[in-house]
N, C-alpha and C positions, 0 to 999 in steps of 0.2 A: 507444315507444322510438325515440330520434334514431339514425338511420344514422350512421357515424362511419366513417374510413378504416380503422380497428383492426378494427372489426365486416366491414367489405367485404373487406378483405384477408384475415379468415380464411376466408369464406366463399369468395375467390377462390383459394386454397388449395386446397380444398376440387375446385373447378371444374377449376382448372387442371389435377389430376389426369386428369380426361376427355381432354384433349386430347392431355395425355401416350399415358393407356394405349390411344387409340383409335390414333394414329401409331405406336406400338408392337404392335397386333395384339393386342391382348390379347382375351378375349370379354367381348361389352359383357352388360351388367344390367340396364339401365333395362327401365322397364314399356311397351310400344305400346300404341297405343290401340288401337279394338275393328276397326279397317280394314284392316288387317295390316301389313308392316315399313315403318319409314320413310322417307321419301323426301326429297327436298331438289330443287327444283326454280327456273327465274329464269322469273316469271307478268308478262307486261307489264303493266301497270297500269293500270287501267281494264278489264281484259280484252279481249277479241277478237285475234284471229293477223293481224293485219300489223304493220310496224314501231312502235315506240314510242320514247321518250325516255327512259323511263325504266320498270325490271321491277323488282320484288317476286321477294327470294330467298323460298321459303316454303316450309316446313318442315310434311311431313303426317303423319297416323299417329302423335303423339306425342302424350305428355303432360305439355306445359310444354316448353321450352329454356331453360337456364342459361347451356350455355357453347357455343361454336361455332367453328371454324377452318374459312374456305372462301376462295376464288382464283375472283374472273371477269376472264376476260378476251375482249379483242375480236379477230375475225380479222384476222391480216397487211393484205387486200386490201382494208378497210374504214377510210373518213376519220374516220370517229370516234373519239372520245377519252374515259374516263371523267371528268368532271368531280365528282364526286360520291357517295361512299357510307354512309349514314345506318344505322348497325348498328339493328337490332331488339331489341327488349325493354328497351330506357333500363339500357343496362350504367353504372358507374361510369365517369368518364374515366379513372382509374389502371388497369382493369382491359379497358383497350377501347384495341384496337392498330389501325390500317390503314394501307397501303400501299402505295404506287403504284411499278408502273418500266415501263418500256418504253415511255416517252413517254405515259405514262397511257394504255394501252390493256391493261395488265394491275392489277387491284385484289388484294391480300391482307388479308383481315379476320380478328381474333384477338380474341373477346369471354368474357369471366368474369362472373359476378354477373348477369347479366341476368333477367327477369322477365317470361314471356309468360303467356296464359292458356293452362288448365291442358289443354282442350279444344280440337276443329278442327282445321283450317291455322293456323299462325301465321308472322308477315312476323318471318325474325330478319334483315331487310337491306332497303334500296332504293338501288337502284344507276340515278344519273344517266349519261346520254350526251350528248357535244354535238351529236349531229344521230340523228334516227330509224335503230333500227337492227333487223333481223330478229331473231328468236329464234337461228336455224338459223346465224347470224353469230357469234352469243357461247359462251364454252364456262364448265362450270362444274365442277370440281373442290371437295368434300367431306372437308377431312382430320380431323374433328369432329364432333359433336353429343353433347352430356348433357342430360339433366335436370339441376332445381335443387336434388336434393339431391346431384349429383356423381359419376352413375353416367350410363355409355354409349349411344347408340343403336346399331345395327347398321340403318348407312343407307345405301337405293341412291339414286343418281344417275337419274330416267328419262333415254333419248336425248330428244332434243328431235323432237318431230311437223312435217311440213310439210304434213301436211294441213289444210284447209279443212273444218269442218263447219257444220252448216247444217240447220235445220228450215226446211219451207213448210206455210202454212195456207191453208185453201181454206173461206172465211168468208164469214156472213151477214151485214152491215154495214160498217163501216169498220173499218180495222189499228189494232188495238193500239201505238200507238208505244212504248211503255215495259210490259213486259212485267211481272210480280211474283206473288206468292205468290196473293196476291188479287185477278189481273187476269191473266184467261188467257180463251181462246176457250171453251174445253169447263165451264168455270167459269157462264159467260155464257150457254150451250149453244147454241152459234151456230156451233160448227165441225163443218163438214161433211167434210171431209177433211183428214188429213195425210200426211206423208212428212220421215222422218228420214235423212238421207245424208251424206257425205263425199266429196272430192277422190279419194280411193283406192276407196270405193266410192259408188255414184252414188245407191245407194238402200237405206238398213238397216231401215225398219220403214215401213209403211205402216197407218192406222187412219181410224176415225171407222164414224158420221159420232156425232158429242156436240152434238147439236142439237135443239133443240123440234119437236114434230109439223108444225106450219104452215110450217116452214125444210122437213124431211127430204121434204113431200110435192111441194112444187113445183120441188125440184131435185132433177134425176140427175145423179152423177158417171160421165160414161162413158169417162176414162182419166183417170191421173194420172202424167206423163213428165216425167224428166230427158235431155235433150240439150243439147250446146253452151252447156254454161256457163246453161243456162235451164230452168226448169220449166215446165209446159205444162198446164195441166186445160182436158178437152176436157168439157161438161156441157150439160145438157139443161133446158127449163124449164118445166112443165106449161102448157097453156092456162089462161087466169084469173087466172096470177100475176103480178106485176112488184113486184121485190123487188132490194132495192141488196145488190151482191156484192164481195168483193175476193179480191187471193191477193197472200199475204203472205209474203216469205224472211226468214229470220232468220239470224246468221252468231250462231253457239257459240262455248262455247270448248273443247268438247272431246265425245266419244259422250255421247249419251242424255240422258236429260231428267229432272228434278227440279220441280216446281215452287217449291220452296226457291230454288232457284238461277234461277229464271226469268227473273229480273230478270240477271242477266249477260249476256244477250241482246241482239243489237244489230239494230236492222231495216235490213235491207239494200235490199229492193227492192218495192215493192207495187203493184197496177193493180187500180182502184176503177173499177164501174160500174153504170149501172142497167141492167137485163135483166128483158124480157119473154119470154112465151109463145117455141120454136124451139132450135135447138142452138146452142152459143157456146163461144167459147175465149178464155182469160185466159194471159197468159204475163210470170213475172219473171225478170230474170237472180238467177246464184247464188253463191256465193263461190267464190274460186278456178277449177277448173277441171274440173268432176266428170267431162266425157269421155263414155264411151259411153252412145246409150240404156240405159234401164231393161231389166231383163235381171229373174231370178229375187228375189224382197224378200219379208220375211214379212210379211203383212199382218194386221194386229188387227182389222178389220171385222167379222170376223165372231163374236167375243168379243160377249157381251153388256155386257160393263166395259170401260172406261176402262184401257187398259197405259200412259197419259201420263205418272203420274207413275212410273214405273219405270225408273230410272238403269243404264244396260247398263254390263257391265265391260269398261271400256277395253283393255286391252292391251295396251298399250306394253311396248315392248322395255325392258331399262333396262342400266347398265354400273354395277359398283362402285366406289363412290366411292373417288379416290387421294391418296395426300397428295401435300401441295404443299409449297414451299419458300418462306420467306418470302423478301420485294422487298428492293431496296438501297434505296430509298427510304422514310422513315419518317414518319408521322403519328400524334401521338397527339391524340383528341379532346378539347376542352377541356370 
């Protein structure tokens, strides 16, 4: 059946109601997904936590979006300006609003009919800047979300993190530059040591060693420290061995680990060497600014399994989403 404006307009009908009865306080209906309520977040793109060009509004905990009303804007004290914001889910142009004022550093977007999948995270928005800008710079206001048959979400807002996270690997061979589902240390079974930490905390799980008999017998790990912005393994290496080693930091984008999600990982800092027989120290810098030595960390070692791929619950604060008022300035998409 050919889409027709007659067809779009009833369905945006239909939509528009959402946006209505969400700004009015009404209790929303729509179905969540199995992750709990949903949230609406601005993901820089590409992931990793420093500045960017451009962020991905994205939309979790849902099934499907249709219709959506949300406001980014950029802080007062910040040169940037939006140039750009591409609504998500390929809404009709008659039923897809945006708008700029405040010198284009405030964007309001107003979408009906739109079409995401029905699973996941879904992007209902990418939002350009003219010059890189922090997360912790931009604000985002939520006066919306439906599903596409025309019913509500009930969506938080998270605050935005300024923490740095950050996995280190303490590895038999060379660093994985590109990390993935099917290209992991403990995979390969060459990782002898890890530690998973943050900016706020310097060290949240420690494990291993996920390694072959002939790796585990010629090396000891005899600490594994965060200090000054750096990680440290201090190790050991029997007589008879000489075996090439690295330590590897990775910058996240957020607690705990997936191997689904592996590959969103970015390698930050690695020291590759060959080691024989004696004691030896490897040291990387690490994201952001983790601060004090290593202090009390649960460590997995002594598990006979693998906790790698087990994704810890974040817990972010979050505020509720408010409505916003649309711009004096008007764009409609062609």
């Amino acid at each position: 059946m050919t889409d027709t404006p007659s067809r779009f307009g009833r369905i945006g009908i239909a939509l528009l109601a959402v946006l209505a009865v969400v700004a009015g306080g009404t209790a929303v209906t729509a179905q969540e997904a199995d992750g709990g309520q949903p949230t609406v977040e601005l993901v820089a793109a590409g992931g990793g936590s420093g500045p960017a060009t451009s962020f991905d509004v994205v939309a979790s905990n849902v099934s499907g979006v249709g219709a959506y009303e949300y406001t980014v804007g950029v802080a007062d004290d910040e040169n940037a300006t939006i140039t750009r914001v591409t609504p998500g889910g390929n809404p009709p142009s008659f039923l897809t609003t945006v708008e700029y004022s405040d010198n284009r550093t405030s964007a309001f977007v107003r979408v009906a009919g739109a079409d995401t999948n029905d699973s996941g995270p879904v992007s209902i928005g990418t939002v350009e800047f003219s010059e890189a800008v922090e997360r912790e710079d931009l604000s985002l206001t939520v006066a919306a979300l439906g599903d596409e048959q025309g019913e509500s979400y009930d969506v938080r807002v998270p605050e935005p993190s300024e923490s740095a996270y950050y996995q280190v690997d303490f590895v038999g061979g060379a660093p994985i530059e590109e990390l993935g589902e099917n290209a992991t240390y403990s995979g390969q079974d060459r990782l002898l040591k890890y530690l998973h930490g943050s900016t706020e905390e310097p060290v949240t799980r420690v494990g291993g060693p996920f390694a072959d008999e002939n790796l585990t017998q010629c090396v000891t790990v005899e600490s594994f420290d965060v200090a000054d912005d750096e990680a440290t393994v201090e190790f050991t290496v029997a007589a008879g061995c000489d075996l090439d080693l690295s330590l590897v930091s990775y910058e996240k984008t957020g607690p705990g680990w997936n191997a689904s999600t592996a590959s969103e990982q970015v390698l930050y800092d690695d020291a590759q060497g060959t080691f024989g027989p004696g004691n030896h120290t490897m040291t990387v810098e690490l994201p952001g600014d983790p601060g004090t030595p290593v202090g009390d960390a649960s460590d997995d070692s002594s598990t006979g399994s693998s906790d790698e791929s087990t994704t810890e619950s974040s817990g972010d604060s979050s505020a509720e989403a408010s409505a916003s008022a649309a711009s004096p300035v008007h764009e409609v998409l062609a």
